[in-house]
C-alpha distance (Angstrom), angle and dihedral (degrees) to the residues before:
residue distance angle dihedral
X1 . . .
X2 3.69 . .
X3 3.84 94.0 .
X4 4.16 81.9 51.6
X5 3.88 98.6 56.6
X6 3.62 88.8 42.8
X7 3.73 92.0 57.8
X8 3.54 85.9 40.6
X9 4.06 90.8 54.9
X10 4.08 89.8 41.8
X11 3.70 82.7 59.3
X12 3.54 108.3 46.7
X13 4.09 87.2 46.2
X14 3.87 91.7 56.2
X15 3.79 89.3 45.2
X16 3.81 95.0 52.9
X17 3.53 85.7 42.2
X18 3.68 103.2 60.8
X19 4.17 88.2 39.4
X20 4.00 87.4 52.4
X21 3.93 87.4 54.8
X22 3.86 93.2 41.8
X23 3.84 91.0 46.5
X24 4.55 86.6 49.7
X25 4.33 83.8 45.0
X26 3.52 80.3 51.8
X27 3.77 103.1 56.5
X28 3.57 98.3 31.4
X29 3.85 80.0 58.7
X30 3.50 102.6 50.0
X31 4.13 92.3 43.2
X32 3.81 87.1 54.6
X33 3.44 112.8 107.4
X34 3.50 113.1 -105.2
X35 3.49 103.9 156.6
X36 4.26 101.3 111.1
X37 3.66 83.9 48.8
X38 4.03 88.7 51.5
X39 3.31 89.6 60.2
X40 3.86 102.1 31.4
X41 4.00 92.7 62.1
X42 4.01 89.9 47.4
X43 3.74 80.6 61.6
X44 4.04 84.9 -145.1
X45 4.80 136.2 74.7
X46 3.79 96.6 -134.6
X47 3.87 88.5 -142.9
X48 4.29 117.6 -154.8
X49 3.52 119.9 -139.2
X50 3.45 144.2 149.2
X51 3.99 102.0 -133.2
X52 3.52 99.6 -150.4
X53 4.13 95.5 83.0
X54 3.19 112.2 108.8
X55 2.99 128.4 -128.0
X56 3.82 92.8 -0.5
X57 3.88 87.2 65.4
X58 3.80 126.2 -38.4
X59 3.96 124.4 144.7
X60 3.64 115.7 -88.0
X61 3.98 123.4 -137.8
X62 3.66 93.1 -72.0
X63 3.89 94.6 56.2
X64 3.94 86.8 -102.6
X65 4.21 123.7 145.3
X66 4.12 102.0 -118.7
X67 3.41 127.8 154.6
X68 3.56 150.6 115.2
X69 3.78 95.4 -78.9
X70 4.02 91.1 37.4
X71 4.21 83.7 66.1
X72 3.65 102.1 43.1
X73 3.99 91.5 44.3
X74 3.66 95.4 58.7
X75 3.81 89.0 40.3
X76 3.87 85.4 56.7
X77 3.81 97.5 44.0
X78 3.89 86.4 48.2
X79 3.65 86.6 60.3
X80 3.68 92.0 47.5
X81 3.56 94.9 46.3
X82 3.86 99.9 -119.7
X83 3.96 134.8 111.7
X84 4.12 105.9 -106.7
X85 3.90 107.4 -134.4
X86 3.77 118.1 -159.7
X87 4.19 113.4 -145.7
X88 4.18 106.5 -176.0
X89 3.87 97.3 -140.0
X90 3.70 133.3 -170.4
X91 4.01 94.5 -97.9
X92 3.60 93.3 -146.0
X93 3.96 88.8 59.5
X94 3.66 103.2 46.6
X95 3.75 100.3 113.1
X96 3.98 78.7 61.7
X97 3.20 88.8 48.5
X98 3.27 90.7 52.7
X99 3.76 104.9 46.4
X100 3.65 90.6 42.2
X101 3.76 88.8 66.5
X102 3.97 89.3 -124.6
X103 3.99 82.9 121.0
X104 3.47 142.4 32.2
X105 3.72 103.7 -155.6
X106 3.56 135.1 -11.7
X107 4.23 109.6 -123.5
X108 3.73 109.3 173.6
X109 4.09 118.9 116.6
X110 4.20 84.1 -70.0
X111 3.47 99.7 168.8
X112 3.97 119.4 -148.8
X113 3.66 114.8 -92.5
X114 4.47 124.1 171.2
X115 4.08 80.3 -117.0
X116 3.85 90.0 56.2
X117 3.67 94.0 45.6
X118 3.76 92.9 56.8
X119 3.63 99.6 42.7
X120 3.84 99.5 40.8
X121 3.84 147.2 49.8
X122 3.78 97.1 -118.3
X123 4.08 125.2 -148.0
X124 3.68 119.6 -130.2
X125 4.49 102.8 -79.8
X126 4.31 90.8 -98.2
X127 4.23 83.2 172.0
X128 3.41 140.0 63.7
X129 3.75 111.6 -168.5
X130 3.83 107.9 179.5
X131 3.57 120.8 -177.5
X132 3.77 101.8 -122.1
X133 3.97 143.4 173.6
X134 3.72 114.3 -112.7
X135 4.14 120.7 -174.8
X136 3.69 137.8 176.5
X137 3.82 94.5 -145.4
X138 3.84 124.2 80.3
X139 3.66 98.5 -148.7
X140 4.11 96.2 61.2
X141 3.72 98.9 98.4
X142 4.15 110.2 -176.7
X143 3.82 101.2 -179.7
X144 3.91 88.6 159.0
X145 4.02 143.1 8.8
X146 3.80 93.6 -96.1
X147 3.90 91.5 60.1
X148 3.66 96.3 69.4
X149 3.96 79.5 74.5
X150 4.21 81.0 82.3
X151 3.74 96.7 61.3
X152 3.59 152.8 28.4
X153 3.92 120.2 -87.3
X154 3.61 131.4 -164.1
X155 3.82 126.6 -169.8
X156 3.91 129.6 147.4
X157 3.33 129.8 -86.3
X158 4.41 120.1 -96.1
X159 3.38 81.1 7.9
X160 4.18 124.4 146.5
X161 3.02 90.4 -121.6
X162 3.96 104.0 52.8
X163 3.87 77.2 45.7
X164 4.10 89.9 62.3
X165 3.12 82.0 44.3
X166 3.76 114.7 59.6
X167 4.05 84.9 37.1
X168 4.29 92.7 65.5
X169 3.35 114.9 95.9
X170 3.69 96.4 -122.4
X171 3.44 95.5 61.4
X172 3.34 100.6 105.5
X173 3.96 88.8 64.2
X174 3.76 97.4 60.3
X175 3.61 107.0 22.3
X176 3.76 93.1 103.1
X177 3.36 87.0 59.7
X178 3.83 96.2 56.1
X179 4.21 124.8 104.4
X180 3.16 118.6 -156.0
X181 3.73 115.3 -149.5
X182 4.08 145.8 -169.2
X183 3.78 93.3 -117.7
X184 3.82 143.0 -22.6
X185 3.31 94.7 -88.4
X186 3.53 104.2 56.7
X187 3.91 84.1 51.3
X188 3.59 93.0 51.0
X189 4.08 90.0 47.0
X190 4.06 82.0 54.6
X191 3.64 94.4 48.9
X192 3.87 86.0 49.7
X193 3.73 93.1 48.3
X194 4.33 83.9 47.9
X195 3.52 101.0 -117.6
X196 3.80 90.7 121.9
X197 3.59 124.3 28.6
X198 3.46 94.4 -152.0
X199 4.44 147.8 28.1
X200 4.07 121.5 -147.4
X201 3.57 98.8 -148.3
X202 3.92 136.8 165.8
X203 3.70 105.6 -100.7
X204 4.03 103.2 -114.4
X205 3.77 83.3 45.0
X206 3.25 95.5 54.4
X207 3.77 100.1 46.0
X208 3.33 92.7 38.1
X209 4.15 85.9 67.4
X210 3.73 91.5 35.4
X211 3.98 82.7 61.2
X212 3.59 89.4 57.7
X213 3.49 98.5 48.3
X214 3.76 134.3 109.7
X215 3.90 90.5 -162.7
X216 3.69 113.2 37.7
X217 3.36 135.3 -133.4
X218 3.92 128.7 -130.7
X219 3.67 124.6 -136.3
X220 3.59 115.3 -132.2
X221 4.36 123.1 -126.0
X222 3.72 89.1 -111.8
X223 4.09 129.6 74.1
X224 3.41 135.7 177.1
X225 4.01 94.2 -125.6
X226 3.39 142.3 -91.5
X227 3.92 134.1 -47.5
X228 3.83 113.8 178.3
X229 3.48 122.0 -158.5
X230 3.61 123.7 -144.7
X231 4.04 148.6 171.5
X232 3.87 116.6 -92.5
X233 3.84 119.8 -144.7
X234 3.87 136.1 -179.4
X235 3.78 102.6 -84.6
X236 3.72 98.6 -113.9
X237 3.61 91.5 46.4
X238 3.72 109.7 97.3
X239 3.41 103.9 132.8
X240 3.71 88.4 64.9
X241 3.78 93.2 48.2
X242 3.79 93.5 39.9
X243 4.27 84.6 57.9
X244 3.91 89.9 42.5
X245 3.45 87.6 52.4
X246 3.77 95.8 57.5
X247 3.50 97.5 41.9
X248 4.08 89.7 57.0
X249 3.82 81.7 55.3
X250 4.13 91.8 50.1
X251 3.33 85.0 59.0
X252 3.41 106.0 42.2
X253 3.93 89.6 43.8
X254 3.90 84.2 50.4
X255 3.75 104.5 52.7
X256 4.02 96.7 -108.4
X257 4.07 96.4 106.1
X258 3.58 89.8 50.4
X259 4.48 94.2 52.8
X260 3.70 80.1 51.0
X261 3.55 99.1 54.4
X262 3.80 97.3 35.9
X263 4.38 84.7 48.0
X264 3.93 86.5 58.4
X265 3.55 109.4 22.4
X266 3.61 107.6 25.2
X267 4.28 90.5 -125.4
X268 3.68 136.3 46.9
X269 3.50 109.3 -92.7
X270 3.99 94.2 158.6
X271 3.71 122.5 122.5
X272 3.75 137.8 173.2
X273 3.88 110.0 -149.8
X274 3.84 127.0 157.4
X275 3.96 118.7 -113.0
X276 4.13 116.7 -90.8
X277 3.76 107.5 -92.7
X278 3.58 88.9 -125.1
């Protein structure tokens, strides 16, 4: 009988053995990163954006999804061998999105934020979006914040860039001298017209115009800083932003980045620089 039950014990210890294994297998399989594989088998990056962000990707006058983003996405997903599929999204629900799996990533000017970093996987910054003064006369000559003080400046209303703005120091010293407007290009129209000498305007906003522009506009020594943009990710999915990443540098290394940024902005103003550490 004794001999039995310790057969019986033998057993049951091999038995919850092997299980115990399996069940470690297990969770070492599901906390592998699977992520570029995810999206590899799909065969498609479900992309969020809100398509009203021009010129980062808005709908043109035939209802179609263009933009600055559009073209370097699906010059990225060519080098990863996938089909990029855009998903408009409510952009104050995109870490939803995100979790929810109705995304991938979320590729639409998103600037970096501390919020951001904690809640997503972010791409390497591959924009710099500076908020910067652009005039059409030669003689305005804004070296520093506290110069705008000598002339008339126009920018729209709720804007990032009145934001930047009314957070300098200097403020204070020009704000008096600051119109608020509808939209850019009723400021620009102004500037044309020389009631103000000069716009404060998010940088791929403002070149974007400047590209359209028979008479161009200069941009001034002094900016208000920078504002990178950069591709969000699920938070445990590095492996997919680790193979974005070096697909953004394919392209850049192979000349596509730059066609993109000279198509919208008439220069290169693509970079590829690591997050701060901090």
């Amino acid at each position: 009988m004794k001999k039995k039950l310790l057969l019986l014990f033998t057993a049951l210890v091999l038995v919850t053995g092997s299980l115990a294994l399996t069940g470690c297998g297990g969770e070492n399989k599901e906390a592998e990163d699977t992520s570029w594989d995810y999206v590899q088998e799909k065969g498609e990056l479900i992309i969020g954006l809100d398509d009203t962000f021009a010129p980062m990707g808005f709908r043109d006058e035939n209802d179609n999804l263009v933009g600055f983003d559009i073209d370097l996405a699906n010059a990225v997903c060519k080098e990863l061998g996938v089909e990029a599929k855009f998903q408009p999204i409510n952009w104050d629900s995109k870490e939803l999105e995100l979790t929810s799996k109705n995304i991938d990533c979320v590729w639409n000017g998103m600037s970096i934020t501390p919020e951001r970093m904690e809640k997503m996987s972010l791409s390497n910054k591959y924009l710099n979006n500076k908020i910067i003064v652009m005039t059409l006369k030669d003689d305005v000559k804004v070296t520093k914040a506290e110069d705008l003080a000598n002339y008339n400046v126009g920018t729209q209303v709720d804007s990032a860039a009145l934001e930047t703005m009314t957070k300098n120091e200097a403020y204070d010293t020009f704000k008096d001298k600051v119109t608020e407007y509808k939209t850019y290009d009723q400021a620009i129209m102004d500037m044309q017209a020389g009631r103000v000498d000069c716009i404060v305007v998010d940088q791929v906003l403002g070149e974007y115009k400047n590209s359209k522009m028979k008479e161009k506009m200069n941009v001034c020594e002094f900016d208000f800083g920078n504002d990178f943009y950069v591709i969000g990710f699920r938070p445990e999915d590095k492996a997919l932003t680790q193979k974005v990443n070096e697909a953004i540098k394919a392209t850049i290394d192979n000349g596509e980045a730059e066609k993109v940024s000279n198509k919208w902005f008439d220069k290169n103003i693509v970079i590829f620089e690591p997050l701060d550490e901090e």
